[in-house]
C-alpha positions as CSV (number, residue, x, y, z in Angstrom):
1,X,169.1,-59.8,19.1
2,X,156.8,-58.0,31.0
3,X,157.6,-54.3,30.6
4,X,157.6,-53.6,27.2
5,X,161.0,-51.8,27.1
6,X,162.4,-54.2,29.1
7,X,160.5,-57.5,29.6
8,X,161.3,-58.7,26.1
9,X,165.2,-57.6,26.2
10,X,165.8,-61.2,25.7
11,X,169.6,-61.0,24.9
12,X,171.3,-61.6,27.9
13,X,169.2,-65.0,27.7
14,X,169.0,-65.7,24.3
15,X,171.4,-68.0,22.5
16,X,172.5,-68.4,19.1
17,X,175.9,-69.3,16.6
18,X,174.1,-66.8,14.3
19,X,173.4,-63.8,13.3
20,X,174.0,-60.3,13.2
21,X,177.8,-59.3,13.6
22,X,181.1,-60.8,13.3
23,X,183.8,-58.4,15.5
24,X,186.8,-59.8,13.7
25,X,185.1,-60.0,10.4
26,X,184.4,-56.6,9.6
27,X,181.4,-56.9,7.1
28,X,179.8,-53.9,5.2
29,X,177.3,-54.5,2.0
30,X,179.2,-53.6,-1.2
31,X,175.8,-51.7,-2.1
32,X,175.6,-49.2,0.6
33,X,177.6,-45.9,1.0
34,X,180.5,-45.8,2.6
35,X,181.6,-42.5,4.3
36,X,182.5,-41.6,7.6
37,X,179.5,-39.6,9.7
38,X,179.2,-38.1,12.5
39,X,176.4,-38.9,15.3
40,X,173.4,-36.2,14.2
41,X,173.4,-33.8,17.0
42,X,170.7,-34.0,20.0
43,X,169.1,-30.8,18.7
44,X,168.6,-32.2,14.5
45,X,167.4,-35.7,16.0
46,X,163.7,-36.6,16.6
47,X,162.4,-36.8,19.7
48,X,162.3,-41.0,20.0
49,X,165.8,-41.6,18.2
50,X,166.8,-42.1,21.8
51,X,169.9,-44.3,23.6
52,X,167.0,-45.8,25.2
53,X,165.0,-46.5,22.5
54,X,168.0,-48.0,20.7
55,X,168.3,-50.3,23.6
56,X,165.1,-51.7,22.9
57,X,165.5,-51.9,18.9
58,X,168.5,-54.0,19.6
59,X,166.3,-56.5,21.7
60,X,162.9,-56.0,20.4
61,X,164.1,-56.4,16.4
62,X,161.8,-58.5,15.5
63,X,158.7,-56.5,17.1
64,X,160.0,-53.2,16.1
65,X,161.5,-53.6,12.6
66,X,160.7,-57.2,11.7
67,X,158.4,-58.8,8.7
68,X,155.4,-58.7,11.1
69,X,155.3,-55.4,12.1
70,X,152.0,-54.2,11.0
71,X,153.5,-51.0,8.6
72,X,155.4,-52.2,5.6
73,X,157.7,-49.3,5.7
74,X,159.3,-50.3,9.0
75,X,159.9,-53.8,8.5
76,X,163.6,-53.8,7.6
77,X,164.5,-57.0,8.9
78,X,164.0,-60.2,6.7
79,X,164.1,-62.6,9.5
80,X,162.8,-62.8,13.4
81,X,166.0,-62.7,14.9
82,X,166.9,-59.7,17.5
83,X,170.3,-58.4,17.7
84,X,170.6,-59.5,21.1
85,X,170.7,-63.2,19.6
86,X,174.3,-62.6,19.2
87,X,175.0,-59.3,21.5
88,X,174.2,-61.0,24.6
89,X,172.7,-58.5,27.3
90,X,172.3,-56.0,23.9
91,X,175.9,-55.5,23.8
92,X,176.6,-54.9,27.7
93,X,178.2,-58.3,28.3
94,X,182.0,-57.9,27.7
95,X,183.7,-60.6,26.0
96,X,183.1,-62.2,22.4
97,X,180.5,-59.8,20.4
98,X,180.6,-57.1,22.9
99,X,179.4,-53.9,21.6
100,X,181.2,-52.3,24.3
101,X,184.3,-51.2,22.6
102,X,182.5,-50.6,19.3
103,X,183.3,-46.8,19.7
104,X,187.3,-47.8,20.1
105,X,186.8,-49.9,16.6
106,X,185.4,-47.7,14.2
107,X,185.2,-45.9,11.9
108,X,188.1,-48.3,10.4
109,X,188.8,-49.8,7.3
110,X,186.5,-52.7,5.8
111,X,188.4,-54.7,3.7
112,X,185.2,-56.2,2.6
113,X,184.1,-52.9,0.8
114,X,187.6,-51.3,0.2
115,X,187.0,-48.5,2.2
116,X,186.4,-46.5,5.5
117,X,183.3,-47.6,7.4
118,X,181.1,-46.1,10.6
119,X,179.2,-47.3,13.5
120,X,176.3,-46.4,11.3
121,X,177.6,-48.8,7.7
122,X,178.4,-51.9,10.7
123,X,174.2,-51.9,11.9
124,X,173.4,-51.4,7.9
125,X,175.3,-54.7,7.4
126,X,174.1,-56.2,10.1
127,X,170.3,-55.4,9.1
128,X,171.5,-56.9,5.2
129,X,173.0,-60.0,6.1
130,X,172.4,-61.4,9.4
131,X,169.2,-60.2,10.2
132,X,168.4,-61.0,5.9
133,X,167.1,-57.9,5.3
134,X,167.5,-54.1,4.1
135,X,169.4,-51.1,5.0
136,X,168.0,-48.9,7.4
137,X,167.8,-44.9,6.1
138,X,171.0,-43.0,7.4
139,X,168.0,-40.1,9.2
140,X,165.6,-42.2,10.2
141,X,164.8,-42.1,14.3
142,X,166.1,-45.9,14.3
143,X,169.2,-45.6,13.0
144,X,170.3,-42.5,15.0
145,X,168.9,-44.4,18.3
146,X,171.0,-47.7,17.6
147,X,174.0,-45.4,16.5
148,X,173.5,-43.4,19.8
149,X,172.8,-46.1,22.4
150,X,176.1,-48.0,21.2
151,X,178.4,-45.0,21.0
152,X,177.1,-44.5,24.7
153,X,178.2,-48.5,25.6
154,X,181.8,-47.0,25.3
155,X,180.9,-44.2,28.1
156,X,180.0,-46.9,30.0
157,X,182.7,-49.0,29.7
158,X,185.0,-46.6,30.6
159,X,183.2,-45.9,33.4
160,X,183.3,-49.6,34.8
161,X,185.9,-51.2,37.3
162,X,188.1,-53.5,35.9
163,X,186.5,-56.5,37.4
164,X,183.5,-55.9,35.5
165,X,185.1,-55.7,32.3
166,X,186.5,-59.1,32.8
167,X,185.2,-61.5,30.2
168,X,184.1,-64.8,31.6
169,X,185.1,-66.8,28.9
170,X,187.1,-70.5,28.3
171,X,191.0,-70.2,26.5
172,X,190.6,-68.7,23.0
173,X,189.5,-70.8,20.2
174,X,192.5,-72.7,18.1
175,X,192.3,-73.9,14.5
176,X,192.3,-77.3,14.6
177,X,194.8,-78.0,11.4
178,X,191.7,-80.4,9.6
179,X,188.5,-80.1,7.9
180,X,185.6,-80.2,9.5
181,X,183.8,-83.1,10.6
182,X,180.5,-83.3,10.2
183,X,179.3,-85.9,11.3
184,X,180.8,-85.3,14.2
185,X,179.5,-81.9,14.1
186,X,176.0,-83.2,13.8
187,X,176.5,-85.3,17.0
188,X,177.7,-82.4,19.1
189,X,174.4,-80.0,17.7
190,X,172.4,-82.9,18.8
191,X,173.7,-83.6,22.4
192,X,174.3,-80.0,23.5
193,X,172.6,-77.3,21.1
194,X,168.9,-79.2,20.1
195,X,168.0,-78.8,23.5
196,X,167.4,-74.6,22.9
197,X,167.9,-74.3,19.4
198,X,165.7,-77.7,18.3
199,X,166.8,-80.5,16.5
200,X,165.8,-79.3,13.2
201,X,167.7,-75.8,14.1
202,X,164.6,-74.2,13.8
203,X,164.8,-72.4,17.2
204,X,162.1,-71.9,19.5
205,X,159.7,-69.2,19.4
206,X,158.9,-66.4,22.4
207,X,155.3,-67.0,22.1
208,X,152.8,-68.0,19.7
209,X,152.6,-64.7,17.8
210,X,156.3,-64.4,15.7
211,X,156.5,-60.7,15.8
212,X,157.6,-61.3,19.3
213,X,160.5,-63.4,17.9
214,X,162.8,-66.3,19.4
215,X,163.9,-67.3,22.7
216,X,166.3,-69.1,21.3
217,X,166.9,-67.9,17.8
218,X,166.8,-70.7,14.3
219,X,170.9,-71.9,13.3
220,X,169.4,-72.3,9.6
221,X,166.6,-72.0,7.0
222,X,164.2,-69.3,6.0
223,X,164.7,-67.3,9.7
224,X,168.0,-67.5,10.1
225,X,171.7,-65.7,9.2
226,X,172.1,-65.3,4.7
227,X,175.1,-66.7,3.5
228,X,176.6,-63.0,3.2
229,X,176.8,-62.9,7.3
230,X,179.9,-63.3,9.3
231,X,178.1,-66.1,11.0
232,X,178.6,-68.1,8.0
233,X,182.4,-68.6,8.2
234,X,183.6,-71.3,10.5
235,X,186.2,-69.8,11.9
236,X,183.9,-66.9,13.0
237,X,181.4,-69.5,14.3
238,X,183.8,-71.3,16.1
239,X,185.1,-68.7,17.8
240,X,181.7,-67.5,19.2
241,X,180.9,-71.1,19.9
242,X,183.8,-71.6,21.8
243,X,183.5,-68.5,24.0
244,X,179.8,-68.5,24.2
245,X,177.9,-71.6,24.0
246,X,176.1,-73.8,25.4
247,X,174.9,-70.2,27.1
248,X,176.0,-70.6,30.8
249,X,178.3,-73.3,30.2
250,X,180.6,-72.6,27.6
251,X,182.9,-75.8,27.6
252,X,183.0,-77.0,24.1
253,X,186.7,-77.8,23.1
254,X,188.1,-76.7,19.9
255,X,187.3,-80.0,17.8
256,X,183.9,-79.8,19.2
257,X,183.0,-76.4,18.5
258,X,185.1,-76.4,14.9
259,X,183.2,-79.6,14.3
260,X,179.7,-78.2,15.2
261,X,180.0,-75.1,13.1
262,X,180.7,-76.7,10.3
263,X,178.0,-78.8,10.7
264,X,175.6,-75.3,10.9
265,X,176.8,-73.7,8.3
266,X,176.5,-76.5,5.7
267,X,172.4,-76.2,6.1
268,X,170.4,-74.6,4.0
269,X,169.7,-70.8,4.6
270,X,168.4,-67.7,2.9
271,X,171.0,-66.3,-0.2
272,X,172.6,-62.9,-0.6
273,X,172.9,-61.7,-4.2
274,X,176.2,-60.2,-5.6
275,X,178.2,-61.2,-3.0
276,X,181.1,-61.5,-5.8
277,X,181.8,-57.6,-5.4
278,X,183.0,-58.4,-1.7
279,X,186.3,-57.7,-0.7
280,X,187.6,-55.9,-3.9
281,X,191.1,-56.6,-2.4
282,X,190.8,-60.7,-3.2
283,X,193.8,-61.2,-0.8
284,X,192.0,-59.4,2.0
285,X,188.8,-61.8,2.1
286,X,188.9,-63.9,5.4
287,X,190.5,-67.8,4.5
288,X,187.4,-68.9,5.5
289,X,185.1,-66.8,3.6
290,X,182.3,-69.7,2.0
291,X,181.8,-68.2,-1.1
292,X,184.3,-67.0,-4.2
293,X,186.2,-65.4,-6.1
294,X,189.2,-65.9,-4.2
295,X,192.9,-65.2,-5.0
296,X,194.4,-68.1,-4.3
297,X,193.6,-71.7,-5.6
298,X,192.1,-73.6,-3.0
299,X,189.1,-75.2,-3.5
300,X,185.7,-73.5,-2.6
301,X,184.7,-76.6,-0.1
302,X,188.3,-75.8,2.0
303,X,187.8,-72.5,2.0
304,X,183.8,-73.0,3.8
305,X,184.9,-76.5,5.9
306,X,189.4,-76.5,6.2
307,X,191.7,-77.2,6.6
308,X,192.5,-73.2,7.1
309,X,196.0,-73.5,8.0
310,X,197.6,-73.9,4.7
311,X,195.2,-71.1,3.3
312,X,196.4,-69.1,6.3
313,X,200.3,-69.9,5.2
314,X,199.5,-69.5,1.9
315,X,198.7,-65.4,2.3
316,X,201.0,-64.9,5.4
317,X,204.2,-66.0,2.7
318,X,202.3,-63.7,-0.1
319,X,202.4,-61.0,2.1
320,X,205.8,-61.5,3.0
321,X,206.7,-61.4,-0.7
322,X,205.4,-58.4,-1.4
C-alpha cells in the first residue's frame, strides 16, 4: 500500500489504479473530526508509534491492520490492499502520489468536508474509503507512527539533491474533450493491465495466506477502492494511469488511459454510505465526482464517464460571475 520489516514492503513494486489517496482530490469522511493537531510529542507517544514502524504499516496494511489479523480490534482496514498499492516505494518515490511533500500540503482546506484538515484526517480517509474500512483512533500507536514517518518524508526530501527529486514520469495527463469509451477501455485493461492485475481485476495475491495481501492489488469488487475514494473519479484515475502505469513503462496516451479508467471505475465495487454530505460547498465537488448531489445540471453518467470539459466551463464562468 524476507525481513519482516522490510521483505514485504511491496510498494515500490506493487501496482494499482486504486486505492488509498487522491493528491489533487483532497478527500476527508464527512463523519470524522476535523481539527488541526499537532504530532503528539516523542515523550506522550508509546514506545512502537515509531517512523519506522509507520514505514511498515504503510506496506504491511493488510498484515498489520487488515480483516485477517488475528485481533478484531486492529483490523481497521476493510480490504487487503497496502498503502503502498498507490504510494509506490511507501511514499519515497517523487512524482504522482508522492507522500513526500505531504508536510508542504497540509493542514489545508478540504472542500470535501468544509473545513481545515491534518496529516492525521488525510490517513483517516484513506483507511474509510480506499482501503473500505474505519477510522483509526487519533492516540493509538498506529496513527502517531503513520503521522510521524510521513511528516519525516518532508525532512527527507529536503535533504535530497535535485536530481533525486526529479519525477520520472511521461507529459501530464490532458482531458480528452469526450466521454469515455469503454469498450475501448476494456481493450486497453486487457492488452496491458490483465497481465498483473488479472483479467477479472481481481489482482494477484502475495501468497496463499491473504493477510499477506496483493502483489498486484484487485481494480474492482469486494477487495478493492469504495465508491467514496479518489480512485473512483476518472480524472483522478487517469491521471495516475498516465504517470504510473503499466509500472515501469508508463506510456499509455491520454485516450488510452482516459479510456481504461473509465472502463475500471464502471465495475462493481464495495459502497460507501452517506456520501450525500460530501462537499457541503456543491460547487466545490470535483466535475468528475461519480456520485450526487451536484450544483449544476449535468447528468450523473457525465459527471462519472465525460465529457468534463463543459462541466469544467460550466463552474469556471460561475465562478467568474460571482
Amino acid at each position: 500500500m524476507g525481513d519482516k520489516d522490510s521483505g514485504r514492503e511491496r510498494g515500490g513494486t506493487t501496482a494499482v489504479v486504486v486505492a488509498c489517496l487522491a493528491i489533487g482530490a483532497i478527500t476527508v469522511g464527512a463523519t470524522l473530526t476535523v481539527r488541526p493537531r499537532s504530532p503528539q510529542s516523542a515523550a506522550t507517544a508509546p514506545a512502537i508509534a515509531t517512523e519506522e514502524y509507520g514505514k511498515r504499516l504503510l506496506a504491511q496494511t493488510s498484515e498489520l491492520l487488515g480483516p485477517d489479523n488475528p485481533d478484531p480490534k486492529r483490523r481497521y482496514s476493510g480490504s487487503r490492499l497496502s498503502c503502498g498499492s498507490c504510494h509506490l516505494g511507501t511514499g519515497v518515490e517523487p512524482g504522482t502520489l508522492t507522500l513526500l511533500l505531504a508536510t508542504q500540503h497540509y493542514p489545508r482546506m478540504s472542500p470535501r468536508v468544509g473545513g481545515m484538515t491534518d496529516i492525521e484526517d488525510r490517513v483517516n480517509e484513506c483507511m474509510q474509503r480506499s482501503m473500505n474500512g474505519k477510522p483509526l483512533p487519533m492516540n493509538s500507536p498506529e496513527m502517531i507512527a503513520m503521522a510521524s514517518y510521513i511528516r519525516s518524508l518532508g525532512d527527507r526530501n529536503a535533504a535530497m539533491g535535485e536530481s533525486l527529486r526529479k519525477e520520472n514520469e511521461p507529459k501530464s495527463f490532458k482531458t480528452p474533450n469526450r466521454q469515455g469509451d469503454l469498450k475501448a477501455g476494456k481493450q486497453v485493461f486487457a492488452d496491458r493491465c490483465a497481465r498483473c492485475h488479472g483479467k477479472d481485476g481481481a489482482g494477484l495475491l502475495a501468497a496463499a495466506n491473504p493477510i499477506h495481501g496483493y502483489v498486484f492489488p484487485p481494480l474492482w469488487g469486494p477487495d478493492s477502492f469504495n465508491d467514496g475514494a479518489g480512485m473512483h473519479r476518472v480524472l483522478t484515475a487517469a491521471r495516475f494511469i498516465k504517470a504510473r502505469m503499466p509500472l515501469g513503462q508508463a506510456d499509455l496516451k491520454d485516450d488510452e488511459a482516459f479510456d481504461v479508467a473509465a472502463y475500471i471505475n464502471s465495475q462493481p465495487r464495495p459502497h460507501m454510505e452517506n456520501l450525500d454530505r460530501d462537499f457541503p460547498d456543491r460547487t466545490a465537488k470535483p466535475v468528475d465526482t461519480s456520485y450526487g448531489p451536484f450544483a449544476d445540471q449535468f447528468p450523473a453518467e457525465q459527471h462519472q464517464f465525460g465529457p468534463f470539459p463543459p462541466i469544467e466551463a460550466y463552474y469556471k464562468k460561475l465562478k467568474k460571475s460571482k
